[in-house]
C-alpha positions in Angstrom: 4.0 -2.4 25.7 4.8 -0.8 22.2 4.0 2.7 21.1 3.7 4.5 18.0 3.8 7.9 17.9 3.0 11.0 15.3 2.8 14.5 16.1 1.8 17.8 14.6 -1.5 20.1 14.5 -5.1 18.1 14.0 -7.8 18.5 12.0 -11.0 16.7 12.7 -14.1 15.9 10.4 -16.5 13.5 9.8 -15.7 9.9 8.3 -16.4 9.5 5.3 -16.0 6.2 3.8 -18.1 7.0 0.7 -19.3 4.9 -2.2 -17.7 2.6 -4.8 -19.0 3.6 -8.5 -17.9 1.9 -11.3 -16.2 3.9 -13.9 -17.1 2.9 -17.6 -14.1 0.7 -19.4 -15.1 -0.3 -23.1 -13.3 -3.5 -23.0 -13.7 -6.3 -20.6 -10.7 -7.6 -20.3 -9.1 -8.6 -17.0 -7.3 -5.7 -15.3 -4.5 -6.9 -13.5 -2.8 -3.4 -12.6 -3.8 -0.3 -11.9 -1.7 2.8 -11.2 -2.7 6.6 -10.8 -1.3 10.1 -11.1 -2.3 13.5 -10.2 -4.3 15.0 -12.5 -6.6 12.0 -12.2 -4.4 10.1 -15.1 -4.8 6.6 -15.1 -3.5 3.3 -16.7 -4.8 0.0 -16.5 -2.6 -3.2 -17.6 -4.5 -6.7 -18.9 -3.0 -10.2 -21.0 -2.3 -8.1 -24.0 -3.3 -4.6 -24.0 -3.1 -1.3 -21.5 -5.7 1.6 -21.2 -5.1 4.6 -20.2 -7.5 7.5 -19.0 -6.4 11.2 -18.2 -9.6 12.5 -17.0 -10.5 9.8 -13.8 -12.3 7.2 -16.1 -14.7 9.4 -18.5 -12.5 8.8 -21.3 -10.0 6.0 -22.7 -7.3 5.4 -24.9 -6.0 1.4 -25.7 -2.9 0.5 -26.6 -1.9 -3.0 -27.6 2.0 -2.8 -27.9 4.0 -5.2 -29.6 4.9 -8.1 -27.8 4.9 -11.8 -27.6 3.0 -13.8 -25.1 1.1 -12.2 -22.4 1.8 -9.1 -20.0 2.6 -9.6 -16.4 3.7 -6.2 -15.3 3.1 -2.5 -15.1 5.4 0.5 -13.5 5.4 4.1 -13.9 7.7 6.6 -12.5 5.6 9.2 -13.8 2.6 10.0 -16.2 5.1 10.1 -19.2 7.8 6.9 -18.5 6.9 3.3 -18.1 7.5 -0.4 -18.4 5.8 -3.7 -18.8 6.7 -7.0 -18.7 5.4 -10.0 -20.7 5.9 -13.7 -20.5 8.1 -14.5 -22.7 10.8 -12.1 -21.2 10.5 -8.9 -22.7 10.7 -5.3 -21.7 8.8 -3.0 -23.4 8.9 0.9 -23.0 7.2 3.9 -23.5 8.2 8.0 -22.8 5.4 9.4 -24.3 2.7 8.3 -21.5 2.0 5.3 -23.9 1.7 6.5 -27.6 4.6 4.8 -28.7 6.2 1.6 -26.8 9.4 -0.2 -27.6 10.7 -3.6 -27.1 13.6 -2.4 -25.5 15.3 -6.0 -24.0 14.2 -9.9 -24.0 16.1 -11.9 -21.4 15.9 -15.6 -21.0 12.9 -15.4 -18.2 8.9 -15.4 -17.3 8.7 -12.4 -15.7 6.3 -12.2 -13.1 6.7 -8.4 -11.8 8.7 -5.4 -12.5 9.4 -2.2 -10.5 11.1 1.3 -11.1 12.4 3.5 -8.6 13.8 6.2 -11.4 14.7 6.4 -14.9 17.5 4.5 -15.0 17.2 1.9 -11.8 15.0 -0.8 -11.9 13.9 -4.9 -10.8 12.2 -7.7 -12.2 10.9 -11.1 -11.1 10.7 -14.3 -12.5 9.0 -17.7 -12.4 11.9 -19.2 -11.7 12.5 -17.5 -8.0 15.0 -14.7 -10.1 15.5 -11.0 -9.1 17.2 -9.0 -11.8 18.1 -5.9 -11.8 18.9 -2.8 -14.4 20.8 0.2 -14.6 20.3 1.9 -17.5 16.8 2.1 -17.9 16.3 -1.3 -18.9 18.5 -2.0 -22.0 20.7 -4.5 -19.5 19.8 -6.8 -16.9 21.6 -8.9 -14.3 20.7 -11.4 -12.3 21.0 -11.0 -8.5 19.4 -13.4 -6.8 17.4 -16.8 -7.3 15.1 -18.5 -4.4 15.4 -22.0 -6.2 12.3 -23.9 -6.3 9.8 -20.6 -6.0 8.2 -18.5 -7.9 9.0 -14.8 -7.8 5.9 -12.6 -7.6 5.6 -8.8 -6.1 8.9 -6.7 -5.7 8.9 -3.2 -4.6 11.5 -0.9 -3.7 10.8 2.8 -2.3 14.7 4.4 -3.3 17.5 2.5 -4.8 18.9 0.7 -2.0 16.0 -0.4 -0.4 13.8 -3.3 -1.6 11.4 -5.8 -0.7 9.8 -9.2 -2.6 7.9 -11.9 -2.3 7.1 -15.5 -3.5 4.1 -17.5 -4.7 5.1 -19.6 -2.0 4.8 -17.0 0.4 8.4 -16.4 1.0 9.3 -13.0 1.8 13.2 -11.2 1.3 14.5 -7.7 1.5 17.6 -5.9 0.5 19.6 -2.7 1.8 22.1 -2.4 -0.9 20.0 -2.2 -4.2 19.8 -6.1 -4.5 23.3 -7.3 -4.7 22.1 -9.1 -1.2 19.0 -10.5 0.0 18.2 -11.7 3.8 14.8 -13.8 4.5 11.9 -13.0 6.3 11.5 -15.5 8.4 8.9 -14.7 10.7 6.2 -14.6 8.7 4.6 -15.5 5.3 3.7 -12.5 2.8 2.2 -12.5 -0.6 2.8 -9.0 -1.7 4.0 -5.6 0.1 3.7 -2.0 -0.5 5.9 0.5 1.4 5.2 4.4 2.1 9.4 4.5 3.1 11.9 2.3 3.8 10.5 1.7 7.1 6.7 1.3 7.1 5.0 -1.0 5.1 2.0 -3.7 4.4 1.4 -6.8 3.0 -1.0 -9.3 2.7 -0.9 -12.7 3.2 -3.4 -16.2 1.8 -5.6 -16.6 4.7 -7.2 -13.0 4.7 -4.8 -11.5 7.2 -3.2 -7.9 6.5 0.5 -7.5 8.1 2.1 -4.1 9.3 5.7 -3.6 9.5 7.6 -0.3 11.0 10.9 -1.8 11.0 11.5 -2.1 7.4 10.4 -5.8 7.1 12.2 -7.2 9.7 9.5 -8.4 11.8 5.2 -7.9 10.6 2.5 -7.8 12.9 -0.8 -9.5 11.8 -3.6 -7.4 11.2 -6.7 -10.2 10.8 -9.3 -9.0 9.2 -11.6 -12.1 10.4 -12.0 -13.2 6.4 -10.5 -16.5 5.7 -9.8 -16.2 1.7 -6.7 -14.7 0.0 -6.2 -11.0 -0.4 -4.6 -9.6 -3.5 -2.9 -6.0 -2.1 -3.3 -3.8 0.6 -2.7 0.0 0.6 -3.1 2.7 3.3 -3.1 6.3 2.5 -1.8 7.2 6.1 -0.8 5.5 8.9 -4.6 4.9 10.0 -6.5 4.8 6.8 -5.9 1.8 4.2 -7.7 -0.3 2.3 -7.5 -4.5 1.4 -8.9 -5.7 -1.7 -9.1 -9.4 -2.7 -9.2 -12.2 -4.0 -9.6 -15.9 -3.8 -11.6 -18.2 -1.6 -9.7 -21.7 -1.5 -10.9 -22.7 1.5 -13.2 -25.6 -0.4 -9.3 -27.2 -2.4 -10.7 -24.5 -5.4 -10.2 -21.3 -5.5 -13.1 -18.9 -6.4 -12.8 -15.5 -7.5 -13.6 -13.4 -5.1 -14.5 -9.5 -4.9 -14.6 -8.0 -1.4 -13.3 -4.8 -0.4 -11.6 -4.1 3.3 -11.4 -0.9 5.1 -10.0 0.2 8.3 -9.3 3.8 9.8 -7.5 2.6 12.8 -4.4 1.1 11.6 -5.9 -2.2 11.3 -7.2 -3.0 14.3 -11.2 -3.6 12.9 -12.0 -3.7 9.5 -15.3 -3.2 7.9 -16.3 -5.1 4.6 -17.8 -3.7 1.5 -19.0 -5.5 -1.1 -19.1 -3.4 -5.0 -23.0 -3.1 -6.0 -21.8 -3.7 -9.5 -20.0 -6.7 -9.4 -21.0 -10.1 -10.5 -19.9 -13.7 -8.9 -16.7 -15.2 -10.1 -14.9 -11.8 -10.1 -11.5 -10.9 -8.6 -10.3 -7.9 -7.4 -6.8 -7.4 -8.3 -5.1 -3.9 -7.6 -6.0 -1.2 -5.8 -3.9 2.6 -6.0 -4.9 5.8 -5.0 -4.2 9.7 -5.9 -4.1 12.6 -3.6 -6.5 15.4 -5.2 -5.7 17.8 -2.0 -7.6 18.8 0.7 -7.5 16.1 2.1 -9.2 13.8 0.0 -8.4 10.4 -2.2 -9.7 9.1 -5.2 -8.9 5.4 -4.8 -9.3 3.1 -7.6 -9.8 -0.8 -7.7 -9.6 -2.7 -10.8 -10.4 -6.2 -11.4 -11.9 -8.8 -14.0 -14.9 -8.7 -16.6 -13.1 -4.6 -17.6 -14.3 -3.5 -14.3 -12.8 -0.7 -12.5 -14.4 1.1 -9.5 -13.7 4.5 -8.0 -14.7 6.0 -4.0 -13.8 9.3 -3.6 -12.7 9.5 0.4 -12.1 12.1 2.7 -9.2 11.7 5.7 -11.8 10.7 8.5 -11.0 11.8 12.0 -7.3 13.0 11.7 -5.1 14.6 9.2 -2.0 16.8 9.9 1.3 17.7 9.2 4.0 15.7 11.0 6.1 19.0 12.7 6.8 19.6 16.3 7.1 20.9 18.2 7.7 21.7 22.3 7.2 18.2 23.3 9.1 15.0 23.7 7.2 11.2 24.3 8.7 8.5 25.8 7.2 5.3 27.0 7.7 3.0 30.2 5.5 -0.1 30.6 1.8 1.2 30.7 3.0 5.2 30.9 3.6 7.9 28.8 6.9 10.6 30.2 6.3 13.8 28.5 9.2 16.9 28.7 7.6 20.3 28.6 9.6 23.3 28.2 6.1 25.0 29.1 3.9 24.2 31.5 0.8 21.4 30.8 -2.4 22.2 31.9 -4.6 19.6 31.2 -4.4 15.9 29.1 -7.1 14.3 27.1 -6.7 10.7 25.4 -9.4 10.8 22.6 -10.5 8.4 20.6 -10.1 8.3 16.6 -13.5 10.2 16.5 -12.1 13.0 18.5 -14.6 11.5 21.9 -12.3 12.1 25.4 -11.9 8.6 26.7 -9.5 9.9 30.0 -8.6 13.6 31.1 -5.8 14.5 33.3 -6.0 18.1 35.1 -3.0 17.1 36.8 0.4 16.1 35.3 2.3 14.7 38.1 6.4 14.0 37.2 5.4 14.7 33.7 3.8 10.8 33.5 0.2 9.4 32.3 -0.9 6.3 33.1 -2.6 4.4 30.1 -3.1 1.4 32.1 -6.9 1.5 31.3 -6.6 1.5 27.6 -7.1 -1.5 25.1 -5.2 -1.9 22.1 -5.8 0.8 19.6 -5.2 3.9 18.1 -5.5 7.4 20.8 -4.9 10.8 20.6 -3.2 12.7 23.3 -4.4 16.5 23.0 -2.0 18.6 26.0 -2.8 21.7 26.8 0.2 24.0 26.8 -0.2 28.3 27.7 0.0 29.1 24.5 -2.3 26.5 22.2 -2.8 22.9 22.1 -0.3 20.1 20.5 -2.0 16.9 19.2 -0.5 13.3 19.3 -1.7 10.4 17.5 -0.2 7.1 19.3 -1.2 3.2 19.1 -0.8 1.0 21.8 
């Protein structure tokens, strides 16, 4: 039986899930990318032009920098610095949040994705199954690894050793020394990953399935979201809360544009489908990304085709603390949970997501609860101690 366990003090309050409004673009070009910083800035990346917006949407710039063929990529460190990629292998940057961009390097590839971790390190993928990798910012790039016969979509790294990407294909390699080395994932096919560390992560995968990893990549569990058509990212805001956009239904030999909206708030488990009032048939959903406005609550933002970007504004349902502890220790054996007090527990209650006591335990007998009786899911264990209460969120 496999646990996973956070600790620290809990908040409850309501779910809320809210609405999906769409946020007026002028243009109505494809988005492709979208990526958010406080302060409610955003840009958007399509073919041959980016917009960007430092207000959440009620106002936009466009910029069409210089380049030749189309764009395929978009990364910011920061509302200031950023990169795209084109088509016809250049890299073009800006440090002025867009006002001014610079070819700054054309190498002999399609790129297909690029990603930076800080101002100076930095990846990009290729058509032709090629990771390269820069330095400086850019100016130089080296190749580092090929996967002949593939094409080199999604790569993401979350520090500068630590690095994940994936093929058209639906091969899947990562890297613990900055991309000098890659090793396969072999157990399972992913389409594109996102990573909160260099530990957890999610991808998604062509048959409508999210995947969950907590060992870095190593080995995903599948998430199935009971959809059959091909997602385009997934993104959770904790370790509960996340979000699957997509996509394409080639289920009939041709793939359709598709433009569903997943949710779940317990780690994957269910997920609940939402449809945007505003969109029309034949469009795809593309990117999704999210800011932190405090307190608790998200503005998430999905872009997608015909200039249409859409905007909920969520609040953490059911839990949200801060991850200290704490007078406690967890361990698991089989279908219990040992706890080590240095005080003295009074009572135990496993509560649902919703905060509803599913089992209480008024005795604690050699510090051990049975969880026998529980299905597959996310708990919390609340123990009372003499002086207050400590919370545990755990999934079985």
């Amino acid at each position: 039986m496999k646990y996973i366990f956070e600790f620290g003090a809990l908040l409850f309050s309501l779910s809320s899930f809210g609405q999906w409004n769409e946020v007026h673009v002028d243009v109505s070009d494809e988005w492709y990318k979208v990526e958010t910083f406080e302060n409610e800035v955003i840009f958007l990346l399509a073919m041959n032009k980016v917009a960007k917006s430092t207000d959440g949407g009620a106002n936009w710039i466009y910029y069409s920098p210089s380049h030749a063929g189309y764009f395929t990529g978009m990364t910011f460190i920061n509302a200031q610095t950023g990169w795209l990629s084109s088509s016809f292998g250049e890299i073009v940057f800006t440090n002025d949040s867009g006002a001014n961009w610079t070819i700054i390097q054309t190498v002999a590839a399609y790129w297909k994705d690029i990603f930076f971790i800080n101002n100076t390190h930095g990846w990009a993928s290729s058509n032709a199954g090629e990771i390269f990798k820069t330095i400086d910012g850019g100016s130089n790039w080296t190749k580092e690894f090929q996967k002949i016969g593939e094409i080199a979509e999604n790569v993401f790294f979350t520090d500068e050793l630590n690095g994940w990407f994936c093929t058209y294909e639906g091969s899947s390699f990562r890297t613990t020394d900055g991309g000098y080395s890659w090793t396969e994932i072999i157990n399972q096919s992913v389409y594109r990953v996102y990573f909160s560390n260099q530990l957890n992560g999610w991808g998604v995968d062509y048959f409508g399935n999210v995947l969950k990893t907590s060992d870095g990549g190593i080995y995903w569990d599948i998430m199935s979201t009971n959809f059959s058509w091909q997602l385009s990212h997934a993104k959770y805001i904790s370790a509960y809360e996340g979000w699957a956009v997509g996509g394409s239904d080639c289920s009939g030999g041709i793939c359709i544009p598709y433009h569903k909206i997943l949710y779940t708030k317990d780690g994957g488990q269910t997920w609940s489908s939402q449809d945007v009032s505003t969109a029309t048939s034949n469009m795809r959903i593309n990117d999704i990304d999210f800011i932190n406005t405090g307190n608790n609550n998200y503005s998430v933002y999905v872009c997608g085709g015909k200039g249409k970007l859409w905007v909920n504004h969520h609040q953490l349902s059911s839990i949200e603390k801060s991850l200290v502890n704490s007078r406690l220790s967890i361990k698991h054996e089989l279908d219990n949970i040992l706890l080590e007090s240095e005080e003295k527990i009074d009572r135990i209650d496993i509560m649902n997501l919703e905060g509803k006591i599913i089992q209480s335990f008024t005795e604690v007998r050699n510090n051990s609860i049975s969880t026998q009786q529980l299905g597959q899911g996310g708990y919390i264990l609340a123990i009372y101690l003499q002086d207050g209460i400590d919370y545990y969120k755990f999934i079985k």
